[in-house]
Backbone as CSV, one residue per row, in Angstrom:
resi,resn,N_x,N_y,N_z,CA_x,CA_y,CA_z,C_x,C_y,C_z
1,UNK,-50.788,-26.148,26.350,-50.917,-25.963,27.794,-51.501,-24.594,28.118
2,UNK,-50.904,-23.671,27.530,-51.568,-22.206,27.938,-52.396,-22.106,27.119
3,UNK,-53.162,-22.533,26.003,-54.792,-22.292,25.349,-55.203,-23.680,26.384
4,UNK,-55.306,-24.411,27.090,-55.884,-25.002,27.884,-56.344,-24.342,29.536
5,UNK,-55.357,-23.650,29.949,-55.385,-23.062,30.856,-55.743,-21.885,30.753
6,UNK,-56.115,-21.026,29.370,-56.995,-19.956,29.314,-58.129,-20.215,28.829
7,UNK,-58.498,-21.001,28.367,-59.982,-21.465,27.410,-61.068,-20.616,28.234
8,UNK,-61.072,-20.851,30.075,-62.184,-19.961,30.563,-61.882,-18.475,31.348
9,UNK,-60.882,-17.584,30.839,-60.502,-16.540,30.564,-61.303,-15.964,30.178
10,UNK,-61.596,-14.397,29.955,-62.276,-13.703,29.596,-61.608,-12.991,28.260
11,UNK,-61.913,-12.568,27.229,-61.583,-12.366,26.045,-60.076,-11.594,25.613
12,UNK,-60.152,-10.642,26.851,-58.927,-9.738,26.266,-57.802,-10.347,26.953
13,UNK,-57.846,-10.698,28.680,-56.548,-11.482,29.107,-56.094,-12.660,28.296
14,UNK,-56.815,-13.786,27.953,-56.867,-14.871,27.388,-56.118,-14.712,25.901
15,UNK,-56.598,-14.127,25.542,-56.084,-13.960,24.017,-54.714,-12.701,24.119
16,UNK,-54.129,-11.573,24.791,-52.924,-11.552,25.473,-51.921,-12.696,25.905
17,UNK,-52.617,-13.372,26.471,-51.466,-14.542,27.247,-51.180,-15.022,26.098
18,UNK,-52.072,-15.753,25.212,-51.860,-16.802,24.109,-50.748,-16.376,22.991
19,UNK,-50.741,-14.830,23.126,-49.881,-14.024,21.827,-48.672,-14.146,22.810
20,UNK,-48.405,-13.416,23.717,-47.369,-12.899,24.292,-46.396,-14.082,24.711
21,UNK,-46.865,-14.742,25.805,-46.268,-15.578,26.603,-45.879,-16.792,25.333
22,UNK,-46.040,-17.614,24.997,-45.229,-18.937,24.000,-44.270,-18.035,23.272
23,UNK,-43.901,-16.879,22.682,-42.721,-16.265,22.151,-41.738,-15.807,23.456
24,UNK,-42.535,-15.359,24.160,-41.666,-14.872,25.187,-40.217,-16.152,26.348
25,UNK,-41.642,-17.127,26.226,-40.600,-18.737,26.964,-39.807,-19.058,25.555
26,UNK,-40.122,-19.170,24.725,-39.476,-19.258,23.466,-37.772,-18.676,23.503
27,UNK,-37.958,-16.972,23.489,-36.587,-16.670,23.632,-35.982,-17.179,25.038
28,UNK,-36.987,-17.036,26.172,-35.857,-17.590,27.410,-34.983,-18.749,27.289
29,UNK,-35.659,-19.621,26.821,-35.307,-21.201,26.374,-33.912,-21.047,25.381
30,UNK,-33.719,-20.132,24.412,-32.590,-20.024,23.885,-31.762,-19.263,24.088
31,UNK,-31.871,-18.143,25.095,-31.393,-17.702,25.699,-30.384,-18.843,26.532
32,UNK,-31.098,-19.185,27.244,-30.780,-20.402,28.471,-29.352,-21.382,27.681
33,UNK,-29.901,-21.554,26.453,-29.182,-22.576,25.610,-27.917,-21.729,25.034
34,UNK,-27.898,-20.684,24.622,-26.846,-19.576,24.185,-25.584,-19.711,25.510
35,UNK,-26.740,-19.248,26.538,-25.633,-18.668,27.361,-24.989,-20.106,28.078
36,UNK,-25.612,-21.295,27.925,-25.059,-22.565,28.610,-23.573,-22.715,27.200
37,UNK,-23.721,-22.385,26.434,-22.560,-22.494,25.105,-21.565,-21.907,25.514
38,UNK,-22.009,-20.545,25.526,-20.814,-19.429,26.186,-20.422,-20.003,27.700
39,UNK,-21.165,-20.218,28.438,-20.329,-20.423,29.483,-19.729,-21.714,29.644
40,UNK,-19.542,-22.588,28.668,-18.971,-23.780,28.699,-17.741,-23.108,27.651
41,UNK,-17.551,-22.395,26.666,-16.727,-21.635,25.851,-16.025,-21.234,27.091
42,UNK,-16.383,-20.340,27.717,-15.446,-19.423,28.656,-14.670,-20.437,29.712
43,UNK,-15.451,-21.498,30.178,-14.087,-22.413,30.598,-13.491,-22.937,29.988
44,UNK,-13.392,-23.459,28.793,-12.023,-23.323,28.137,-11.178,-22.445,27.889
45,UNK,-11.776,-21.130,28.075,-10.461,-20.265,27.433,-10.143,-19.959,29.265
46,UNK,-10.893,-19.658,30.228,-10.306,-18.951,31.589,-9.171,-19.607,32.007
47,UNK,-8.601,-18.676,32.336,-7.465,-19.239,33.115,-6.848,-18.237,34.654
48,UNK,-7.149,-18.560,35.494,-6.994,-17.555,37.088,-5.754,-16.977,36.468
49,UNK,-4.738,-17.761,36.930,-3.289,-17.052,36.680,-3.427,-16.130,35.514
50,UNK,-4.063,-16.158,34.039,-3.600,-14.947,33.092,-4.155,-13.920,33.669
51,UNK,-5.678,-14.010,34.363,-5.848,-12.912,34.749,-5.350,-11.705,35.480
52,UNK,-4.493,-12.567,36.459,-3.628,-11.920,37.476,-2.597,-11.884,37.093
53,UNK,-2.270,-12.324,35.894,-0.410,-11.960,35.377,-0.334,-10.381,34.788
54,UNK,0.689,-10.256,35.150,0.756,-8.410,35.389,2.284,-8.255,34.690
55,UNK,2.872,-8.886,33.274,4.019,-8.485,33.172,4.614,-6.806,32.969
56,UNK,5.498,-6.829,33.826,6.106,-5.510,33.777,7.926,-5.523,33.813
57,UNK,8.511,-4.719,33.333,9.741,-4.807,33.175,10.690,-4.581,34.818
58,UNK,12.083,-5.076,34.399,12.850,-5.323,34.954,13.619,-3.878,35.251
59,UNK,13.503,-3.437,36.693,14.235,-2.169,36.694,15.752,-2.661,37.331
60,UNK,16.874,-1.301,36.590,18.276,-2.262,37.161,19.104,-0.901,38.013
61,UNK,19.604,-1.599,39.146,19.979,-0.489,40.108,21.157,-0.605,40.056
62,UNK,21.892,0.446,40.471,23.412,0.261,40.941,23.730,0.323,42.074
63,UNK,24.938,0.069,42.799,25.608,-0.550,44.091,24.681,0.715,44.752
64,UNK,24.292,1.794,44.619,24.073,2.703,45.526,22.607,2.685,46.134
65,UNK,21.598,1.686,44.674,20.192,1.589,44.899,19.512,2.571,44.187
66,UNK,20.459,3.128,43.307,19.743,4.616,42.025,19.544,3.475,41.037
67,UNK,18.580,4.169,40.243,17.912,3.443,39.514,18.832,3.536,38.104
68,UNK,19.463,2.660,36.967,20.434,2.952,35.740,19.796,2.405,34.567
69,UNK,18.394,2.256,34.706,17.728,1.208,33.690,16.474,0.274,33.502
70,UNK,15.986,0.056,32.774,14.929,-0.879,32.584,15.404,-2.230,31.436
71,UNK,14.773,-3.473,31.539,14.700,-4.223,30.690,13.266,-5.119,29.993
72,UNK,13.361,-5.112,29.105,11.652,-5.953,28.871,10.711,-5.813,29.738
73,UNK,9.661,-6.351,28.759,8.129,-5.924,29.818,8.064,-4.805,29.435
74,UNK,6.312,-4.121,29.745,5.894,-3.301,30.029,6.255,-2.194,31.031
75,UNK,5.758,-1.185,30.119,5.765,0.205,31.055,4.904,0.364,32.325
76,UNK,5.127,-0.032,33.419,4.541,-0.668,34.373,4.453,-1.030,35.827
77,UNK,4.479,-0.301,36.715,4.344,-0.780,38.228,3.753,-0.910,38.737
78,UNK,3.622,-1.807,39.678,2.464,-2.993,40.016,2.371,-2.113,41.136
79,UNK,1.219,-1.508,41.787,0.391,-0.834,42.939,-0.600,-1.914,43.324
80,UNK,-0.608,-2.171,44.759,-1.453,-2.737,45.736,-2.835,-1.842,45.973
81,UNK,-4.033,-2.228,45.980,-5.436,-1.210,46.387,-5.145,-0.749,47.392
82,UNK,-4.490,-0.794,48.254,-4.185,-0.141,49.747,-3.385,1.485,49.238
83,UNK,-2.882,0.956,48.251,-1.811,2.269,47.761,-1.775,3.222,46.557
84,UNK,-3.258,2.685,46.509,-4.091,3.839,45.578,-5.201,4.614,46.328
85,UNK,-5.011,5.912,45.386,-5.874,6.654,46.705,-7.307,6.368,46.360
86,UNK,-8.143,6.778,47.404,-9.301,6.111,47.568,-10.296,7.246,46.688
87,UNK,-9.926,8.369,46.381,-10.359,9.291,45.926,-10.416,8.908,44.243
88,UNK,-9.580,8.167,43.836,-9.227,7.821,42.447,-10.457,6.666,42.295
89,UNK,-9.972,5.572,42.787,-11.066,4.551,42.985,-12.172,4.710,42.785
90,UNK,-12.972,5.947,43.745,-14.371,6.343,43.806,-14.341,6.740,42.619
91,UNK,-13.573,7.691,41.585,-13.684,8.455,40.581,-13.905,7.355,39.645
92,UNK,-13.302,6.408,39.492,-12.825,5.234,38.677,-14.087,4.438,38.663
93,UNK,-14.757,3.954,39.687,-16.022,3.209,39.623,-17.465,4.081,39.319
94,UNK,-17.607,5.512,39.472,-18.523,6.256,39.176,-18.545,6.765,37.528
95,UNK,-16.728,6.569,37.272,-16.811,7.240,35.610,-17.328,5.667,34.878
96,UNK,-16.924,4.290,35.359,-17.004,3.372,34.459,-17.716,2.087,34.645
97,UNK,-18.117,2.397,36.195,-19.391,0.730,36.126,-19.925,1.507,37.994
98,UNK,-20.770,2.219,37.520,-21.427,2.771,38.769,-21.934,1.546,39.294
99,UNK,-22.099,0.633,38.919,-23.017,-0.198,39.921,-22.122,-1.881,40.277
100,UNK,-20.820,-1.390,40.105,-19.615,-2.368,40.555,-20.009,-3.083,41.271
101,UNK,-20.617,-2.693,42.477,-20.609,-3.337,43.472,-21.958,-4.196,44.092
102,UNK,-22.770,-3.886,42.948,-24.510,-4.584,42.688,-24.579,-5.596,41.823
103,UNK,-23.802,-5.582,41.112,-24.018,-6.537,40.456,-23.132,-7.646,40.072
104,UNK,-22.798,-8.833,39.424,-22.020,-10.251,39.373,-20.699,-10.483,37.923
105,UNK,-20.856,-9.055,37.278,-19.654,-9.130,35.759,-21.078,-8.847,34.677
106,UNK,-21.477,-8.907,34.831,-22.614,-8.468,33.849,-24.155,-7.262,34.404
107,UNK,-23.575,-6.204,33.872,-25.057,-5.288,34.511,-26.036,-4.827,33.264
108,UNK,-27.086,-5.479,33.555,-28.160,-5.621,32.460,-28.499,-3.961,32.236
109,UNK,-28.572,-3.648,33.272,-29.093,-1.763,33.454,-28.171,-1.398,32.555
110,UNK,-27.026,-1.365,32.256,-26.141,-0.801,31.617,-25.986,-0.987,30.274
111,UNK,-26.555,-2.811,30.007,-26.743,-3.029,28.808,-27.913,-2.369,28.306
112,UNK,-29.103,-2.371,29.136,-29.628,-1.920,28.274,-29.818,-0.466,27.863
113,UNK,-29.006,0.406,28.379,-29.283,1.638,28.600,-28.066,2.042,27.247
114,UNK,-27.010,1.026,27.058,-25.990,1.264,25.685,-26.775,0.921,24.865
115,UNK,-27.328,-0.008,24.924,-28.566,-0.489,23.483,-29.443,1.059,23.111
116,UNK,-29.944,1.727,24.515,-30.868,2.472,23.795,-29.809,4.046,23.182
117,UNK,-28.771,3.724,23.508,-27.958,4.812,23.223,-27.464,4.971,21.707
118,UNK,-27.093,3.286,21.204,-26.764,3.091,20.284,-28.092,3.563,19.015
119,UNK,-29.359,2.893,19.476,-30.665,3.264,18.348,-30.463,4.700,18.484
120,UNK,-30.385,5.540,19.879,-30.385,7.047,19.564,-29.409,7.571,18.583
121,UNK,-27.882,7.196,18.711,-27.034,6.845,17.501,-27.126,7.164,16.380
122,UNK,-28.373,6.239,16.256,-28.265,5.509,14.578,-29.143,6.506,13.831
123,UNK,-30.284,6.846,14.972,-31.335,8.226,14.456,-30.546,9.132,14.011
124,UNK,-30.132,9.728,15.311,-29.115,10.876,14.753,-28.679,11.029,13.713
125,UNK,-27.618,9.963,13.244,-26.830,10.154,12.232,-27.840,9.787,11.043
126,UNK,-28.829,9.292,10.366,-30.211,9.481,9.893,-30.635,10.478,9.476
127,UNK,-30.944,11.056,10.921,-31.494,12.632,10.594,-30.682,14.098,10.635
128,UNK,-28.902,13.561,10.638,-28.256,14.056,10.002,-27.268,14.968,11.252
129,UNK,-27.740,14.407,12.028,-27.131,15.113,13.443,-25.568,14.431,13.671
130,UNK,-24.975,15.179,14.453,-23.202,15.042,14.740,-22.841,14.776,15.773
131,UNK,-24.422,14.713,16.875,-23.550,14.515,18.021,-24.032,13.124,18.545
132,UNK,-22.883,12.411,19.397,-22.589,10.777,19.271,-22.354,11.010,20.433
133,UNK,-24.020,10.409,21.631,-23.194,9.545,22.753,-22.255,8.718,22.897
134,UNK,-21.202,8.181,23.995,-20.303,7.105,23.472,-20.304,6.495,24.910
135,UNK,-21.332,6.252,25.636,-21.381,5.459,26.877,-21.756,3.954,26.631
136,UNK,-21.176,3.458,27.061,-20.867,1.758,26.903,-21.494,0.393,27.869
137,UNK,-21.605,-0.666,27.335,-22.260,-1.278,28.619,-21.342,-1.670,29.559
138,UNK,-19.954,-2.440,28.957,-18.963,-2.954,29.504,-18.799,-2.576,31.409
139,UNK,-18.898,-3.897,31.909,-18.459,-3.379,33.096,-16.632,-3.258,33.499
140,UNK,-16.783,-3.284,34.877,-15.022,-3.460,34.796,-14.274,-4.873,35.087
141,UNK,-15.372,-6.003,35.119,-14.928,-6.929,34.936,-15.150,-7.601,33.136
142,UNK,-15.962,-7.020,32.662,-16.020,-7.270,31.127,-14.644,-6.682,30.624
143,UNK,-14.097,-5.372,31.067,-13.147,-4.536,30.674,-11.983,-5.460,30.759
144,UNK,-11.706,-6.202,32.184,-10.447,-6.398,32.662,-10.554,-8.043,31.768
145,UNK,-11.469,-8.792,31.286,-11.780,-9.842,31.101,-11.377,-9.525,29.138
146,UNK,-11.448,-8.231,28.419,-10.805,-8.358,27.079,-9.500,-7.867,27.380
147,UNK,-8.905,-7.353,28.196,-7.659,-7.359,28.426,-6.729,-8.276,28.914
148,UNK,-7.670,-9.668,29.168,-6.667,-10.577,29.637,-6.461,-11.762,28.856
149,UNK,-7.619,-11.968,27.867,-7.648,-13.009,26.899,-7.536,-12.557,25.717
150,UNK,-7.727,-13.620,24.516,-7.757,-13.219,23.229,-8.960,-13.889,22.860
151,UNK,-9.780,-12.689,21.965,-10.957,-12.681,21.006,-11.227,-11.483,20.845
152,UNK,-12.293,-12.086,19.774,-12.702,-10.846,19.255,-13.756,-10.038,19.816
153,UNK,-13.636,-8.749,20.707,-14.376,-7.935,21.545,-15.486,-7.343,20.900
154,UNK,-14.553,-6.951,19.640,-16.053,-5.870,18.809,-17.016,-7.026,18.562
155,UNK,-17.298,-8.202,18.428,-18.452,-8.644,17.878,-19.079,-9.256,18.417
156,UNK,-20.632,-9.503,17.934,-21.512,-9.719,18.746,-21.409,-11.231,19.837
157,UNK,-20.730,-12.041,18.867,-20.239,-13.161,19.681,-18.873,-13.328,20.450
158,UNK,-18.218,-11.806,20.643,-17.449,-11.658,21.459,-17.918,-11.293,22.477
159,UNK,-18.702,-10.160,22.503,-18.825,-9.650,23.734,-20.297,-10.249,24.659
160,UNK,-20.941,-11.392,23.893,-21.290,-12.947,24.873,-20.173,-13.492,25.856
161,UNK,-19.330,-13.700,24.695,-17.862,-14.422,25.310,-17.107,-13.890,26.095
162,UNK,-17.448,-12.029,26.687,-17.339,-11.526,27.426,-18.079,-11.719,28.544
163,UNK,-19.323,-11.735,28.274,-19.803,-11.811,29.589,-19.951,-12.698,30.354
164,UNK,-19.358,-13.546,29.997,-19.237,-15.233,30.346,-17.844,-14.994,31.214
165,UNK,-16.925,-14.952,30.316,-15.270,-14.430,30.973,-15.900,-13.625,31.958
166,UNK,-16.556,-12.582,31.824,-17.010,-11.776,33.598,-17.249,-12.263,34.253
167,UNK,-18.306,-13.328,34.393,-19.187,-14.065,34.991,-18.140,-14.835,36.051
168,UNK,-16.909,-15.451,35.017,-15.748,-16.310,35.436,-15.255,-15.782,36.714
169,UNK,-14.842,-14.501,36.496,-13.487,-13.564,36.747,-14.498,-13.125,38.631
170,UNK,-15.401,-12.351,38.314,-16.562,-12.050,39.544,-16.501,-13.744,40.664
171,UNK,-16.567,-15.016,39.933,-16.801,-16.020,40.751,-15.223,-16.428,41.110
172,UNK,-14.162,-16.058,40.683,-12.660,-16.498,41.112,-11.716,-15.320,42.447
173,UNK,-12.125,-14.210,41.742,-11.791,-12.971,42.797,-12.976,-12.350,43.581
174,UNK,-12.474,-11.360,44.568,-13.179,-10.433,45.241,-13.008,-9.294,44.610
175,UNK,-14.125,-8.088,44.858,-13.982,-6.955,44.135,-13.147,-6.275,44.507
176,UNK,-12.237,-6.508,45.519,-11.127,-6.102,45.836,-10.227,-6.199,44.761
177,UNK,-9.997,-7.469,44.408,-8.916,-8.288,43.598,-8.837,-7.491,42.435
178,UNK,-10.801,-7.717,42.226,-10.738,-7.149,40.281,-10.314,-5.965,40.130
179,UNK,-10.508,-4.805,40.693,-10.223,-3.746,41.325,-8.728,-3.160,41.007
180,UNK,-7.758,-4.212,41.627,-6.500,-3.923,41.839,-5.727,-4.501,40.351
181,UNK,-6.265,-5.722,40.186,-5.778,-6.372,38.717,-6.364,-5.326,37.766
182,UNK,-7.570,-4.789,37.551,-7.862,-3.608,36.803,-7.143,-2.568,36.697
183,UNK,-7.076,-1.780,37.647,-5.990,-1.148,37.709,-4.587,-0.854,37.139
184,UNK,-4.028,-2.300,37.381,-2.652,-2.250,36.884,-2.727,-2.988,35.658
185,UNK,-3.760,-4.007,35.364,-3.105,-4.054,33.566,-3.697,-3.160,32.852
186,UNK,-4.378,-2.072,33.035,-5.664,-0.991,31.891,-4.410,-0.288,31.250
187,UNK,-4.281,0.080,30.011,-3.408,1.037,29.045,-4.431,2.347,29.060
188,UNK,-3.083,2.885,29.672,-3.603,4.654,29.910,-2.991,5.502,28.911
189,UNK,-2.505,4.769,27.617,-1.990,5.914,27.065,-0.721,5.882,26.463
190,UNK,-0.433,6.032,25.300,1.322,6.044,25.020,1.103,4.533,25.202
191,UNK,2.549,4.421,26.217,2.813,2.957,26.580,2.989,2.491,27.436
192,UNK,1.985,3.670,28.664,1.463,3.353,29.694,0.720,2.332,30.219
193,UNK,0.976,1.284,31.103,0.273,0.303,31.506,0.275,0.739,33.504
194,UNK,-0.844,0.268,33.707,-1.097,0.448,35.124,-1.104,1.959,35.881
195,UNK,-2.088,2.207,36.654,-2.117,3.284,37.344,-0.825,3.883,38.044
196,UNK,0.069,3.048,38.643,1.381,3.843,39.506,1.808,4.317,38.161
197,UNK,2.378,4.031,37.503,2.955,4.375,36.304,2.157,5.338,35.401
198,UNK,1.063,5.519,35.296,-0.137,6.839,34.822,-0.032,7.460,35.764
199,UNK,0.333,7.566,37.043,0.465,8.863,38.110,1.379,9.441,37.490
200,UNK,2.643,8.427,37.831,3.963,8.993,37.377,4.106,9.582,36.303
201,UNK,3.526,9.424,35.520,3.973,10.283,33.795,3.296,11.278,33.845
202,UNK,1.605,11.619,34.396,1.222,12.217,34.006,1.128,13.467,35.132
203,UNK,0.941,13.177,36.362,1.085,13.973,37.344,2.304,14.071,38.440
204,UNK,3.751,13.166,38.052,5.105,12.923,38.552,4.762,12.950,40.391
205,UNK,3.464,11.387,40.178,3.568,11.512,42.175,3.206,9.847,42.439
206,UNK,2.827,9.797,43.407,2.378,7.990,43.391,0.799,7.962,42.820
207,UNK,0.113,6.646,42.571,-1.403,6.428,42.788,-1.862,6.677,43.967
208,UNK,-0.887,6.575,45.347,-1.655,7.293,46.487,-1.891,8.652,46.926
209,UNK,-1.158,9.435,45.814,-1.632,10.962,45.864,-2.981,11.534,45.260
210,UNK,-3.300,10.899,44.030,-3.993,11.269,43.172,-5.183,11.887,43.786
């Protein structure tokens, strides 16, 4: 079809198209077919409710309403987005998916900008150098999407199976939602789970001070 439709082309476009373009529909086409796999994979594993399950432990009071205890669960209190400060948030989406709010669980800009980070990487350490960018593509629905399922993240056919689970997670919530579920299941540390509880240990105030 395309040596038919270039035959009266002029030498250099014609023979361009003929190289370039049939490899190029080539990968789209399996592309297309990859990602129809993964995203038929990712509805089997999604599930709304795990995403939004937030276990955290049982605090136990006495007759007076003082606090005498914890039981099971996580280190953990569940904060509403209303009751985190807005100052954190901004900090939070600029340190880890600047473009949250442009794009659908998958930001290509980001992928490809870790790809070229990683070849810079690989030079480096090559030509014998020590110092190691470590900026990532992951958005914060890729993030909140290996924290809520099980697979394997490091590999290459995990983190497909990530971006599929994003894809999921972006079409079930608002960025409100992901936002707030982010928030409170991310491990900050120790055996820290959720932002109220990373205020508290680390700066002894709420997430709405920060």
């Amino acid at each position: 079809s395309i040596h038919r439709k270039t035959q009266h082309w002029s030498y250099f476009p014609k023979w361009t198209t003929r190289i370039i373009v049939p490899p190029a529909f080539l990968v789209l086409v399996l592309f297309a077919i990859l990602w129809s796999i993964y995203t038929s994979r990712a509805s089997i594993i999604f599930d709304k409710d795990l995403v939004a399950e937030m276990p955290s432990r049982s605090t136990i009071h006495d007759r007076n309403g003082d606090v005498i205890g914890y039981l099971h669960g996580d280190n953990r209190y569940l904060a509403k987005f209303e009751n985190v400060s807005d100052d954190f948030i901004k900090a939070l989406i600029a340190r880890e998916d600047t473009r949250f709010y442009q794009h659908s669980g998958v930001d290509l800009r980001s992928l490809g900008r870790a790809g070229k980070i990683m070849v810079s990487n690989v030079y480096e350490k090559f030509a014998g150098g020590d110092q190691q960018n470590q900026q990532g593509g992951s958005t914060l629905s890729m993030q909140l999407a290996e924290n809520s399922f099980r697979y394997d993240g490091k590999s290459i056919d995990g983190k497909f199976l990530e971006m599929a689970l994003a894809k999921k997670i972006e079409a079930n919530f608002t960025k409100k939602q992901i936002l707030e579920m982010y928030m409170n299941r991310i491990f900050w540390g120790g055996s820290i789970r959720g932002i109220e509880s990373a205020s508290r240990n680390y700066f002894e105030k709420s997430a709405s001070e920060l």
